[in-house]
C-alpha positions in Angstrom: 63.0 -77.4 19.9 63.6 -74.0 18.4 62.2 -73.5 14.5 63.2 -71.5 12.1 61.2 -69.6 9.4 62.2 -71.8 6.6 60.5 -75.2 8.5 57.4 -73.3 9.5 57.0 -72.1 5.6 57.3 -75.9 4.9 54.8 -77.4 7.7 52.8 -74.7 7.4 52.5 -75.4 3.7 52.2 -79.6 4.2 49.4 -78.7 6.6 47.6 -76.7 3.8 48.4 -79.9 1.6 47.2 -82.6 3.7 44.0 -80.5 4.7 42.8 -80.3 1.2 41.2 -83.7 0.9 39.5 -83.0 -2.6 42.9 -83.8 -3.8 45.4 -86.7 -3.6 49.3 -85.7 -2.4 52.1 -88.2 -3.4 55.0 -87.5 -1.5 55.9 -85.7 -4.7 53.4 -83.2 -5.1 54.4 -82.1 -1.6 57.8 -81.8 -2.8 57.0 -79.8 -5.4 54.1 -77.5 -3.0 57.1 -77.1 -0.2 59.4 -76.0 -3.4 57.3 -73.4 -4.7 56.1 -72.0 -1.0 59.8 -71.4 -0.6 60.4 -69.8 -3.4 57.4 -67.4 -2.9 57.9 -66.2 0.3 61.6 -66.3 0.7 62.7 -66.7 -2.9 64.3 -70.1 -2.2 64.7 -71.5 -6.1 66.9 -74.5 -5.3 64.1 -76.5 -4.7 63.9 -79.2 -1.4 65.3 -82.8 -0.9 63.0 -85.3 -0.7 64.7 -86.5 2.6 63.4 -83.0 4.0 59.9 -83.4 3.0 60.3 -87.3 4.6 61.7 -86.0 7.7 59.4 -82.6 8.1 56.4 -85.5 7.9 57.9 -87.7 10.6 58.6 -84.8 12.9 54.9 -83.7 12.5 53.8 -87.2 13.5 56.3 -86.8 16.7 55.5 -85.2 19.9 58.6 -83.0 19.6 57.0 -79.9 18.4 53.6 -80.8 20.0 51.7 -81.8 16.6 51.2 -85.3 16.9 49.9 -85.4 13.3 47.6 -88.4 12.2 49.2 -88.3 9.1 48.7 -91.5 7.0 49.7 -93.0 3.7 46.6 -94.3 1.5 47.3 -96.9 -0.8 50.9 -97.2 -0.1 51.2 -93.7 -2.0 48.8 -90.6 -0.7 49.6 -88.5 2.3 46.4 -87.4 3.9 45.7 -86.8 8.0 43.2 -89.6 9.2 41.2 -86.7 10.6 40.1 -84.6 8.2 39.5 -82.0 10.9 42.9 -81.7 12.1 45.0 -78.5 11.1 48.5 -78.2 13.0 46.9 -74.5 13.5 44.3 -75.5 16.0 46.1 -78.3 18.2 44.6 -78.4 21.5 46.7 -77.0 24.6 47.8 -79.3 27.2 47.7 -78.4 30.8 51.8 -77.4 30.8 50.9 -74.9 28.0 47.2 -73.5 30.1 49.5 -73.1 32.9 52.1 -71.1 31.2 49.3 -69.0 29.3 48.0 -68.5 32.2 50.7 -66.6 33.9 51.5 -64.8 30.4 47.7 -63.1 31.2 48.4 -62.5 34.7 51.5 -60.5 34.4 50.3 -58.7 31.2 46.5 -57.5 32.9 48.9 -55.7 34.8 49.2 -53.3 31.9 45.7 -53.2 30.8 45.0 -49.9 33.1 47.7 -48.1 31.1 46.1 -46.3 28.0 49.7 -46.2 25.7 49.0 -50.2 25.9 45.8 -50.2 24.5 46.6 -52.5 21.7 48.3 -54.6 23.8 44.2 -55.1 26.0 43.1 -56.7 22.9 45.7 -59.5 22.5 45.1 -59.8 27.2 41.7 -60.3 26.4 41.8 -62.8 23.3 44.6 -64.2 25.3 42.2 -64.4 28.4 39.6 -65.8 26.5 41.4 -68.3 24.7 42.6 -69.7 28.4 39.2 -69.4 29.9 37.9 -71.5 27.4 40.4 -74.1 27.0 40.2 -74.1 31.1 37.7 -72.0 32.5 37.8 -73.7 36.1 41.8 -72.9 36.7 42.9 -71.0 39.2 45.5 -67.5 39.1 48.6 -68.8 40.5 50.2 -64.9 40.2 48.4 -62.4 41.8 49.9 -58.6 41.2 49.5 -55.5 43.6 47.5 -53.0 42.1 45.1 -50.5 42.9 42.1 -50.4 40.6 40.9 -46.9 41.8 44.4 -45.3 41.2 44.3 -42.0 40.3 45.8 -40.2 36.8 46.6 -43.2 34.8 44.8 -41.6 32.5 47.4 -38.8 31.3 49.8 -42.0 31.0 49.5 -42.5 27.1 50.3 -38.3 26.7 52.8 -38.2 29.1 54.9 -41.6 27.7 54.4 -40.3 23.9 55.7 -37.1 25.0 58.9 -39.0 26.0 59.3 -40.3 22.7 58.3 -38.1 20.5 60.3 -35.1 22.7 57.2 -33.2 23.1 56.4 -30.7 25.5 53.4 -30.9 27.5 51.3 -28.6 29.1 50.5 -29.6 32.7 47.6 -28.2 35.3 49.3 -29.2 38.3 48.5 -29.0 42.4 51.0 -30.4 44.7 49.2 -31.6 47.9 50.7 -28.2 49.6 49.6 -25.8 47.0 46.3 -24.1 47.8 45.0 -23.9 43.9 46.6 -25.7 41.0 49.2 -24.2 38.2 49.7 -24.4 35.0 53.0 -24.7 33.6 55.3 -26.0 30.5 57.1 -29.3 31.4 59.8 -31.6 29.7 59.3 -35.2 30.8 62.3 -37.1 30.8 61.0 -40.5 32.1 58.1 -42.1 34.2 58.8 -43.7 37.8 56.8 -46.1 39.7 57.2 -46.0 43.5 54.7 -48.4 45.8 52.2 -48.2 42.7 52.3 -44.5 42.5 53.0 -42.9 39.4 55.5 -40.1 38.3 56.2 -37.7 35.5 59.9 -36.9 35.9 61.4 -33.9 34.0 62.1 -30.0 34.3 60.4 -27.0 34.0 63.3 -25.3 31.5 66.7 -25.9 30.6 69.2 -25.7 34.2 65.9 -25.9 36.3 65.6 -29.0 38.8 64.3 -31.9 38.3 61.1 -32.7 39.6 58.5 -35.7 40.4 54.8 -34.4 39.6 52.3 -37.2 40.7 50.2 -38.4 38.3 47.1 -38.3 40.6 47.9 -35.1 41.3 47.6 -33.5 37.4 44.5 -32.0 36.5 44.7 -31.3 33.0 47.5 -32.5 30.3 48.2 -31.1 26.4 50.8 -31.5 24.3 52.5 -27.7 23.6 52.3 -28.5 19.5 55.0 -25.0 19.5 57.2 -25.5 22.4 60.9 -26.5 22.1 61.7 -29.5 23.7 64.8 -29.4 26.9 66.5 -32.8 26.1 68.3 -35.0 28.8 71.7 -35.5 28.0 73.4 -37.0 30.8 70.6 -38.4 33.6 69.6 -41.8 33.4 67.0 -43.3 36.1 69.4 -46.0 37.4 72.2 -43.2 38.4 69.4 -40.6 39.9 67.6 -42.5 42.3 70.7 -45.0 43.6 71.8 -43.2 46.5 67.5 -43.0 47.1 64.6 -45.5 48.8 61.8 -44.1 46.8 61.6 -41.3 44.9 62.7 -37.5 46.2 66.1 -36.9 45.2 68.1 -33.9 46.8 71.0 -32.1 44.7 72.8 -31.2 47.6 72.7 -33.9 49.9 75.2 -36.9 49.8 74.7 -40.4 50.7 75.1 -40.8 54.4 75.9 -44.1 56.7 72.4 -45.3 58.6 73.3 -47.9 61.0 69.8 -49.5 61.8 69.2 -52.4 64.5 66.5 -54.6 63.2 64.7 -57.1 65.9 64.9 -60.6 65.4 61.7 -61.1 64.4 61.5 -58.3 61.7 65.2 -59.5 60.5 64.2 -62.4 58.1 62.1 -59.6 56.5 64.5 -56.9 56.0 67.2 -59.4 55.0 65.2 -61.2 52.3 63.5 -57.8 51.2 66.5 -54.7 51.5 65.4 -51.5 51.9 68.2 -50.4 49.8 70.6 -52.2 47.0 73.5 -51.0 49.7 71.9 -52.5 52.5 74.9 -54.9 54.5 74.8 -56.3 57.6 77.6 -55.3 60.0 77.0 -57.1 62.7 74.8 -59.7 64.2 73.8 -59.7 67.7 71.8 -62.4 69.8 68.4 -60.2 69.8 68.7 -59.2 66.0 71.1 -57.5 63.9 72.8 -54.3 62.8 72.4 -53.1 59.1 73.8 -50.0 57.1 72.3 -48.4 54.2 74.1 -45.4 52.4 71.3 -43.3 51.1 70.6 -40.2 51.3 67.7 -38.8 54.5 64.3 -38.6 52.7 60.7 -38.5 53.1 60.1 -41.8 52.2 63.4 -43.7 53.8 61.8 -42.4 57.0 58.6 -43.9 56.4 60.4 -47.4 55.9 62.1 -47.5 59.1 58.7 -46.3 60.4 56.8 -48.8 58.9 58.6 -51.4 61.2 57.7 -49.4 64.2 59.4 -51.6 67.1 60.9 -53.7 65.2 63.6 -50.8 64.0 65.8 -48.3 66.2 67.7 -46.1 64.4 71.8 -46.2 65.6 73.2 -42.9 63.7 73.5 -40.3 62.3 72.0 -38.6 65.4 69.8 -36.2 63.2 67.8 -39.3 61.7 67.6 -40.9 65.4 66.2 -37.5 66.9 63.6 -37.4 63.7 62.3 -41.1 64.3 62.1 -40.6 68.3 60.1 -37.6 67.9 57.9 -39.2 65.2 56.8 -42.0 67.0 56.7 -40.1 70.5 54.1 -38.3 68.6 52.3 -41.0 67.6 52.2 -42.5 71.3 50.6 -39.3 71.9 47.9 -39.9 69.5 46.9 -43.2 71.4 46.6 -40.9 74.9 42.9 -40.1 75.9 42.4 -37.0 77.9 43.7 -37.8 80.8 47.2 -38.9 79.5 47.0 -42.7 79.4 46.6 -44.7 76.6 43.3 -45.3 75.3 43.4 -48.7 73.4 39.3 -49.1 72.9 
C-alpha cells in the first residue's frame, strides 16, 4: 500500500504520541497533535476529521503497512501501545523484507569500488550491517562478476566529475603498444564498461576522433583548471557502439553481414546470450544453426567467435573466414612439440 507524505506526518506524529507514556492521549489530544504536525510541516490549517485519526489508529494496528501496533485504549478513553517499547520506527524485519534487503546490498556493493560513490559505501555498509544483524547466517542469493584487483578505478571519481562539470583533464597515458607513456589534454564525453574493463571515452580536440583510453592504462589524471572544454553535440553511447560487439568503433567501416554456423551444443548458448542486438537466426540445420550479425569487423567481435573455438565456423564475408582460420591454425601450432605433433602433456 503506497503512503503519501501527509499519512506518514500523521503516524509518525501518533507514534510520538503514544510513546510518551508520562502523559495520557484521548483520542482528542491526538486530534489536536495530528492538527498541529500538519500545519507545521506542510502548513495544513484545516485541521483533521476525527474519522482520520480513528482510521490512521486501526490501520496501524493492521498488518497492511507492516506495523502491527499494540495499540490499546485504557479506561475506555486513553490511547497508549501495550508495549511501552514499541516505536513504528524500529519494527522488526520479517524474512520477505531480509531477503529483499539482501539483494538491495548485493547489487549496490557492486559500486562500492567506485570512488564518485563514496557516499553511497556508507549507506552499503549501514545497509550491510543492518542485514547481518537482523540475519547474520543468510546466504547471497546474487553473486556479481567483478574483479577486486582491477586496475585504475581510482581516476573514476575525476574522470566522471569531469563529465559533468565539462572539465578538461589532463591525462598520462600508455597504450599497451606505446613504448613510454604521454601526456596529453582530453575531453571525456562518457565512461564505458566492456567485460568489466573500464573506459574514458572522448577526444583529444575539437574534429579529432574519438577514442577509448583504458582506465588501467592511465598513469596520472588532473583536471586542466584553464582549459576550454570540446562539448559533444550530437554522439550519444547507444548510437556509437550499435553497429559494435565491444568497444572499438571504426569511422570508416560499415556494418557488414556475418553469417556464423554455431554447433548444436554451443547453440542454446548463443541463442539465449546474442553476441549482438542484430543477432537472427536464418536458418536451422540438424547439427546446429546459422546466425547473422551486422556489425562491423573488430578486435573484440573476433575474440567472441574465438572464444567458442569449435563450436563456431565462420560462413562469410571471406575476409573474416580467412582471419579466424589463420588464428586458430596458429593456435594448433602452439600445441605442436618439436617434432610437429601435438603435445597435450
Amino acid at each position: 500500500m503506497p503512503v503519501n507524505k501527509n499519512a506518514l506526518i500523521r503516524y509518525k506524529t501518533i507514534d510520538a504520541c503514544l510513546r510518551n507514556r508520562r502523559r495520557k492521549w484521548t483520542l482528542e489530544n491526538l486530534i489536536d497533535a495530528v492538527s498541529e504536525a500538519l500545519y507545521d510541516y506542510e502548513g495544513i490549517d484545516k485541521g483533521i476529521s476525527r474519522r482520520s485519526v480513528q482510521a490512521d489508529l486501526q490501520l496501524m494496528r493492521s498488518d497492511k503497512l507492516g506495523y502491527n501496533a499494540p495499540i490499546i485504549v485504557v479506561s475506555r478513553k486513553y490511547y497508549t501501545y501495550e508495549d511501552p517499547g514499541y516505536s513504528i520506527t524500529n519494527i522488526p524485519l520479517n524474512e520477505q523484507d531480509l531477503g529483499r534487503m539482501n539483494e538491495a546490498v548485493e547489487i549496490l556493493k557492486q559500486f562500492k569500488g567506485f570512488s564518485h560513490f563514496s557516499s553511497l559505501n556508507e549507506v552499503v555498509q549501514k545497509l550491510e550491517d543492518h542485514v547481518y544483524a537482523a540475519a547474520h547466517n543468510s546466504q547471497t542469493v546474487i553473486d556479481f562478476e567483478k574483479n577486486e584487483r582491477l586496475k585504475g578505478l581510482e581516476h573514476l571519481e575525476i574522470l566522471y566529475q569531469s563529465v559533468i562539470q565539462q572539465k578538461v583533464v589532463m591525462i598520462t597515458y600508455q597504450s599497451f603498444r606505446a613504448r613510454e607513456e604521454n601526456s596529453f589534454v582530453f575531453h571525456v564525453w562518457w565512461l564505458k564498461e566492456f567485460k568489466n574493463r573500464w573506459f574514458a571515452v572522448g577526444v583529444k580536440g575539437k574534429g579529432l576522433p574519438i577514442m577509448h583510453l583504458a582506465l588501467d592504462r592511465i598513469g596520472n589524471l588532473v583536471i586542466a583548471e584553464d582549459a576550454l572544454y570540446v562539448d559533444n553535440e550530437e554522439i550519444t553511447p547507444s548510437e556509437y557502439y550499435k553497429d559494435v560487439v565491444g568497444v572499438t568503433v571504426s569511422s570508416t567501416s560499415r556494418a557488414n553481414n556475418v553469417k556464423l554456423f554455431v554447433s548444436n551444443e554451443h547453440a542454446p548458448y548463443v541463442t539465449t546470450k546474442p553476441m549482438h542486438h542484430s543477432q537472427e537466426i536464418v536458418e536451422t540445420k540438424e547439427d546446429g544453426i546459422i546466425i547473422n550479425l551486422k556489425v562491423q569487423l573488430n578486435f573484440e567481435l573476433e575474440r567472441e567467435i574465438l572464444g567458442y573455438a569449435e563450436g563456431m565456423r565462420v560462413l562469410a564475408p571471406e575476409y573474416l573466414r580467412r582471419r579466424i582460420f589463420k588464428k586458430l591454425k596458429q593456435g594448433v601450432y602452439n600445441y605442436n612439440d618439436e617434432n610437429g605433433t601435438v603435445n597435450a602433456s
